[in-house]
RODO-2510 file (C-alpha; in nm, 4 decimals, decimal comma):
residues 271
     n   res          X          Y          Z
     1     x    -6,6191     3,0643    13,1918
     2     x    -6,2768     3,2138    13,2857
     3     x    -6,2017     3,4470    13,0165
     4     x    -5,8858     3,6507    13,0643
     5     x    -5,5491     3,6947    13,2751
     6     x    -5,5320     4,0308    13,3105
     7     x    -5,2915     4,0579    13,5917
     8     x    -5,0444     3,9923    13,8990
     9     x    -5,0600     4,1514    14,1701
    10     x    -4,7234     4,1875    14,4138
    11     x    -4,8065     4,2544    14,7432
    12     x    -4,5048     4,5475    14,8982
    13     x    -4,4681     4,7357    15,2223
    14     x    -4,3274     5,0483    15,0748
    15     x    -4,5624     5,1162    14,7667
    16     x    -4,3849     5,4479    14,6709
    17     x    -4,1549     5,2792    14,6024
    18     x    -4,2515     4,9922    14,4216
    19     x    -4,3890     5,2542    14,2186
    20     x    -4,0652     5,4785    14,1589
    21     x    -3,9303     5,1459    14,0783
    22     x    -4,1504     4,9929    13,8234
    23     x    -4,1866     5,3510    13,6480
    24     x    -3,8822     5,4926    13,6293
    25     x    -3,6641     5,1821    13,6821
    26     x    -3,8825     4,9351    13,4079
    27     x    -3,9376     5,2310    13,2637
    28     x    -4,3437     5,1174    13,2657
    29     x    -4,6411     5,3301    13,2643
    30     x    -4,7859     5,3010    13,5960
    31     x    -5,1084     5,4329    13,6546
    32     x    -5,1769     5,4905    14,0670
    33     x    -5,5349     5,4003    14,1609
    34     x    -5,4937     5,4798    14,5393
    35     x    -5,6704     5,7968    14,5343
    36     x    -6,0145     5,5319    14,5412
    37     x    -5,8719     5,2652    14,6169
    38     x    -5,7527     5,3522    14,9740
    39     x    -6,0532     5,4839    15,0889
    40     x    -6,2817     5,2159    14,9439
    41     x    -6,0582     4,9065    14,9951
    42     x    -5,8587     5,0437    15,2047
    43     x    -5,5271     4,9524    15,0264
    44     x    -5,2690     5,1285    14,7857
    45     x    -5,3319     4,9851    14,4391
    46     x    -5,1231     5,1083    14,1175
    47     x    -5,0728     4,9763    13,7769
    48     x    -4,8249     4,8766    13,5263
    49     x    -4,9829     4,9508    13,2081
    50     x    -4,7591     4,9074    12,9315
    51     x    -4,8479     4,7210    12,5541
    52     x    -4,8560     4,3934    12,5445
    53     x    -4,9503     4,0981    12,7841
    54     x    -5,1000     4,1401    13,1203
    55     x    -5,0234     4,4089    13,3698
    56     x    -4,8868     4,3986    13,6996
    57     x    -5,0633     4,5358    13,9737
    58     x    -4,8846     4,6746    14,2912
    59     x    -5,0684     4,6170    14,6133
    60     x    -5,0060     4,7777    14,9998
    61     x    -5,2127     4,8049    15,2945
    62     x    -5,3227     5,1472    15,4285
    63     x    -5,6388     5,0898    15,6378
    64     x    -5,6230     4,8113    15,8785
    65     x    -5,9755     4,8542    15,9360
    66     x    -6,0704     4,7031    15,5830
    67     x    -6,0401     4,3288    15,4811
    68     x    -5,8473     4,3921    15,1686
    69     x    -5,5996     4,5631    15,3733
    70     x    -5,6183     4,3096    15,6961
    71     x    -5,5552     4,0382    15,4123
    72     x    -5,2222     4,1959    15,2851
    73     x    -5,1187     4,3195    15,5623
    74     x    -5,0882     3,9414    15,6614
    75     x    -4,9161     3,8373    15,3889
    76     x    -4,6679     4,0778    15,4473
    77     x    -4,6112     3,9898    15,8044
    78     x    -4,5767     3,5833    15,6826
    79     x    -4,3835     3,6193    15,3513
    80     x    -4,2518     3,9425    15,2722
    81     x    -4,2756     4,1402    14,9890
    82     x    -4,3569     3,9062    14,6568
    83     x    -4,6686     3,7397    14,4337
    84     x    -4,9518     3,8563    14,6055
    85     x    -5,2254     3,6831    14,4061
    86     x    -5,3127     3,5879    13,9966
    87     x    -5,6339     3,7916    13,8603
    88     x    -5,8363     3,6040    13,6129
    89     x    -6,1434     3,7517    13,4659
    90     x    -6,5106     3,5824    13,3948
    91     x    -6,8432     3,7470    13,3197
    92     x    -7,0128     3,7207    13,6589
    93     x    -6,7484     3,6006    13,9466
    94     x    -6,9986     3,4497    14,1614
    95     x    -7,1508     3,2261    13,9034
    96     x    -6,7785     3,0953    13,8330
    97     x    -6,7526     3,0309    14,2071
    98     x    -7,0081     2,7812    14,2387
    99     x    -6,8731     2,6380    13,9093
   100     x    -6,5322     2,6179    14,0556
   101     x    -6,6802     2,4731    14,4124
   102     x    -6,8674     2,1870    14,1856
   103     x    -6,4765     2,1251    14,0461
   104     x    -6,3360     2,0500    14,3624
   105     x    -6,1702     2,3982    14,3749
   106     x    -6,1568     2,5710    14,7434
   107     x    -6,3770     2,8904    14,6588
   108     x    -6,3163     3,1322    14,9888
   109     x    -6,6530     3,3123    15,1097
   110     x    -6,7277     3,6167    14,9365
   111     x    -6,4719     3,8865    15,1171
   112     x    -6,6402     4,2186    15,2367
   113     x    -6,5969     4,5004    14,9687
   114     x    -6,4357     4,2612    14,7404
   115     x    -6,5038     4,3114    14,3476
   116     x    -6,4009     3,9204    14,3002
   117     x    -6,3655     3,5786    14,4306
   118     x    -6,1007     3,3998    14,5634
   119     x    -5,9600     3,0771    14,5404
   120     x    -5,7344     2,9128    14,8091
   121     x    -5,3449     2,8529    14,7052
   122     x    -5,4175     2,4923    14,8227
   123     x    -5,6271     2,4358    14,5360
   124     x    -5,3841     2,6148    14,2588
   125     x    -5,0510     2,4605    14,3356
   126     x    -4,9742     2,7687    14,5485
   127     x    -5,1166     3,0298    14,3815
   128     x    -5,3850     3,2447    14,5103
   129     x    -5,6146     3,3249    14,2171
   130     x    -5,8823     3,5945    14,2321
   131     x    -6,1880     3,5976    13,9764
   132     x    -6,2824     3,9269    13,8598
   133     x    -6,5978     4,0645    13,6286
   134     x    -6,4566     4,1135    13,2737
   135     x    -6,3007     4,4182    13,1967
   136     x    -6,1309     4,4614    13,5513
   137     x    -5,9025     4,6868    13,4530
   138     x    -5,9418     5,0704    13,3742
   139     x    -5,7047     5,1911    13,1210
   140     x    -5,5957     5,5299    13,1502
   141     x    -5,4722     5,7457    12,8678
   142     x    -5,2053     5,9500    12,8236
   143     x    -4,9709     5,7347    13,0700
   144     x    -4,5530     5,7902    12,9870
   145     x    -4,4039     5,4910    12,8859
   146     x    -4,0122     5,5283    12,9228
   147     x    -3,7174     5,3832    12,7780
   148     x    -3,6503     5,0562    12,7408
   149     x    -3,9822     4,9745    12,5670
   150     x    -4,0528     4,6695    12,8060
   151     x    -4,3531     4,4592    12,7712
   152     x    -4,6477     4,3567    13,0079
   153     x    -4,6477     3,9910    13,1594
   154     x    -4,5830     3,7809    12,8314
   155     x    -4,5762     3,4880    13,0546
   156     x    -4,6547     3,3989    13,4184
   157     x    -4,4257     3,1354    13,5262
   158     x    -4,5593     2,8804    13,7845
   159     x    -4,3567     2,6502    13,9751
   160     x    -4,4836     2,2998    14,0352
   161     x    -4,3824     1,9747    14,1498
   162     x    -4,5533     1,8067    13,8302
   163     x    -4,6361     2,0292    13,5573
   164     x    -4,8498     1,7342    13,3778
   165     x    -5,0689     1,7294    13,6968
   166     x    -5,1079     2,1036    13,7530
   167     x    -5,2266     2,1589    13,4491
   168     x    -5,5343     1,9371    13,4891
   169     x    -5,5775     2,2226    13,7864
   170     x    -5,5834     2,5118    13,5093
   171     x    -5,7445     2,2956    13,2344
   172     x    -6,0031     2,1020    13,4166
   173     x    -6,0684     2,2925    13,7114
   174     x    -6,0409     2,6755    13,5576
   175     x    -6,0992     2,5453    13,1743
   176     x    -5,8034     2,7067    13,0310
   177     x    -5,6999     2,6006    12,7012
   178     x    -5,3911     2,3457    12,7860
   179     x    -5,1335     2,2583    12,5476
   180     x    -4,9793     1,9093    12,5872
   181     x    -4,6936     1,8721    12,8551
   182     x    -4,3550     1,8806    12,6815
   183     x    -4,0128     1,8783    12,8145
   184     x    -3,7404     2,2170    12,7424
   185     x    -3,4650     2,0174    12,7336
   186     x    -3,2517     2,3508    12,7232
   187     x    -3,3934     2,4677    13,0872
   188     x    -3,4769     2,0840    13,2161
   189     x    -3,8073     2,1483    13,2995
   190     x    -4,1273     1,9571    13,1772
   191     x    -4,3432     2,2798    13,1055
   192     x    -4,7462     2,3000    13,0127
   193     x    -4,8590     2,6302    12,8670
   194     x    -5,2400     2,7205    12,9427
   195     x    -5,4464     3,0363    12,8094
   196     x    -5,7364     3,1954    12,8227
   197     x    -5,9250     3,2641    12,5438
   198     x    -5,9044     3,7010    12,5404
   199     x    -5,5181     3,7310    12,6661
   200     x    -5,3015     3,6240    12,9414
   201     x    -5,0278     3,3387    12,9336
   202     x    -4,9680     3,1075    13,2420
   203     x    -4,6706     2,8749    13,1944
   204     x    -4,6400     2,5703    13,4790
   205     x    -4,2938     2,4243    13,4983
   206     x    -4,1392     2,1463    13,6656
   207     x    -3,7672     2,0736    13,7111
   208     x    -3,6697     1,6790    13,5174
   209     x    -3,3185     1,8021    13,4585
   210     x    -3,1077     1,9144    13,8159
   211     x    -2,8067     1,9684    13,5439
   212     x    -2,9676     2,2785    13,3998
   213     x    -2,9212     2,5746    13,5596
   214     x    -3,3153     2,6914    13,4906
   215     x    -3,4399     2,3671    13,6312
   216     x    -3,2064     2,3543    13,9408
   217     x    -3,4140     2,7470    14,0677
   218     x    -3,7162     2,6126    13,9762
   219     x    -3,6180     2,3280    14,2301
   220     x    -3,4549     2,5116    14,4619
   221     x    -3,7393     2,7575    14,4711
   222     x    -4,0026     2,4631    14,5385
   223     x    -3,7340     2,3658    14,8331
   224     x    -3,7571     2,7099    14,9829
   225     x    -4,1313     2,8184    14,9541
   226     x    -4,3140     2,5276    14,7961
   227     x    -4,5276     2,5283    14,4581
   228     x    -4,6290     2,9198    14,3499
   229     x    -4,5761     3,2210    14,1271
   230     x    -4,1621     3,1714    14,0470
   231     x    -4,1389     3,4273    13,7691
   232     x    -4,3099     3,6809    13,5278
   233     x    -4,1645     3,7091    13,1800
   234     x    -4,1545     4,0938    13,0417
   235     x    -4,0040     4,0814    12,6792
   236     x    -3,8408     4,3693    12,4756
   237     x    -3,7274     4,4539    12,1321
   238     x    -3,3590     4,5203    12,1942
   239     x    -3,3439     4,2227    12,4977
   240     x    -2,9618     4,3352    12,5816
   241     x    -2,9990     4,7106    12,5417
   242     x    -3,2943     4,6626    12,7653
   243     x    -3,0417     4,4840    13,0272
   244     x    -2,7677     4,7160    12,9654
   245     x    -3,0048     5,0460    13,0534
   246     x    -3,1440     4,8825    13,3402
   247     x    -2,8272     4,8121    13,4807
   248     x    -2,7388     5,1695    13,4305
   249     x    -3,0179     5,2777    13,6591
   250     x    -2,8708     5,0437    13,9546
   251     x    -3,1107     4,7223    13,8822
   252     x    -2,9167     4,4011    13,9871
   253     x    -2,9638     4,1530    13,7549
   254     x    -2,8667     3,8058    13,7968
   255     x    -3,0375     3,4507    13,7846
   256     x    -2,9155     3,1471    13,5016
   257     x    -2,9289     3,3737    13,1860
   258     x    -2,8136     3,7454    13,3698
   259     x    -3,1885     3,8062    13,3142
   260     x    -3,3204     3,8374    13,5764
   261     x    -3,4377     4,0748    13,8562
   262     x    -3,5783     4,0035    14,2298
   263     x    -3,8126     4,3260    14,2156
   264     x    -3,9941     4,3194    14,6205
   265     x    -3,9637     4,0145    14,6746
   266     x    -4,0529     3,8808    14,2920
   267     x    -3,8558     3,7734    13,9982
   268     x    -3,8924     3,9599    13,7243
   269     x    -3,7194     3,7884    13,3948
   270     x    -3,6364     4,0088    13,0650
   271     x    -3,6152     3,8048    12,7307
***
C-alpha cells in the first residue's frame, strides 16, 4: 500500500548551488545529507525542509563508481538540470514491487545500494517514481527557515495528454485516492487530484482550452518534452510579498500568472 508523497527530487550539476539557491533564495530550510550520502550512494543529496507539504530533495552525482550516481549522472548528460524522480513511501518497497509488477506497472530490478524501488517513466506518464520504506525522510532540528515563510510542495503538478486516463495510472495502478476528473475552466485544463492517505498532493492536468494561457504551457510543455513533472506548487501567507522579496534577491519570475520560477531546470510556482 503506497502511503505517502514525501518528496521530489531535482536532479542539478552544481549542487552548491542549488543549495545557496533554495536556502537563501526560497528562503527554505535545507538540511545537506551529503556528508553520508556521498560516500554511501555516492551522490550529493540535500533537503528542503520547510512546514507544510512535501519536501524537495536536491540530487548530484559525485562518485561515478556508484549506481545512484551513474544513474544521475545520465540524466544530466540527456536532459539537463530538472525533475529527477517522485518519492512515494510504502511499508516494505519490495512487497509493493511485485504488487505494482501484478498491475502492469514496469518495476526496474532492485538497483545496487538503493533504499527503494523504481518504476519506469513509461509506466507513470513520464514520471519516474521511486518507492521508499515509510518514514524516508530524517528530519533535522534546529534548521533556519528564512523570510518569506514559503511552504513545502502543496501540489505536484503532472502534465499529461489525458488527465482522465492518467489517473487510472495513480488510482489503479499505485491506489491513490482519485478525485473525479473535472475541468478548471479558468486555466483550460481537465485536472484529477490524487493523494495518499499520510500527506503528499499529486495534481495531473491536461490542456482542453489552447485559449488559456495555463493550458497553452501545459501544451507546449507536452510539445517540448512529452508527459512528466511540469510544476511544483509552494504556497505562502503573503503570496505577493513573497514575489516581491524574491524578486529582490534576483529570482526571475515569469510564467501566465508572474508566478513562476524555472529553478535548475524546474518550475517552481508560488500561490
Amino acid at each position: 500500500m503506497i502511503t505517502a508523497m514525501p518528496r521530489i527530487a531535482i536532479a542539478v550539476h552544481d549542487f552548491a548551488a542549488a543549495v545557496h539557491t533554495f536556502r537563501e533564495v526560497f528562503g527554505l530550510p535545507v538540511a545537506d545529507f551529503s556528508d553520508r550520502t556521498v560516500p554511501d550512494l555516492g551522490a550529493h543529496v540535500g533537503m528542503c525542509q520547510p512546514e507544510g507539504g512535501s519536501n524537495i530533495e536536491l540530487m548530484a552525482p559525485a562518485n561515478p563508481e556508484l549506481p545512484l550516481s551513474q544513474a544521475l549522472q545520465k540524466f544530466l548528460d540527456r536532459r539537463g538540470d530538472g525533475f529527477y524522480a517522485m518519492m512515494l513511501e510504502a511499508p516494505d518497497p519490495n512487497a509493493e514491487a511485485v504488487v505494482l509488477a501484478e498491475r502492469d506497472l514496469a518495476v526496474l530490478p532492485l538497483m545496487r545500494g538503493a533504499g527503494g524501488r523504481d518504476i519506469h517513466p513509461r509506466s507513470n506518464h513520464g514520471v519516474l517514481i521511486r518507492v521508499y520504506p515509510d518514514n524516508s525522510v530524517r528530519k533535522l532540528e534546529g534548521l533556519a527557515h528564512l523570510d518569506p515563510a514559503i511552504s513545502g510542495v502543496m501540489r505536484a503538478v503532472v502534465a499529461t495528454a489525458d488527465a482522465a486516463k492518467a489517473a487510472d495510472t495513480f488510482g489503479r495502478g499505485f491506489g491513490l485516492e482519485v478525485g473525479p476528473p473535472s475541468v478548471d475552466e479558468d486555466r483550460g485544463v481537465l485536472r484529477v487530484i490524487c493523494t495518499p492517505p499520510k500527506g503528499g498532493v499529486v495534481e495531473l492536468v491536461s490542456p482542453v482550452d489552447a485559449g488559456r494561457p495555463f493550458a497553452r504551457a501545459v501544451a507546449a510543455t507536452l510539445e517540448e518534452r512529452g508527459e512528466g513533472l511540469y510544476g511544483l506548487v509552494l504556497q505562502a501567507a503573503d503570496g505577493a510579498a513573497a514575489l516581491d522579496r524574491l524578486r529582490d534577491r534576483g529570482l526571475v519570475l515569469g510564467g501566465p500568472d508572474g508566478n513562476e520560477a524555472d529553478v535548475f531546470g524546474a518550475r517552481i510556482i508560488i500561490e
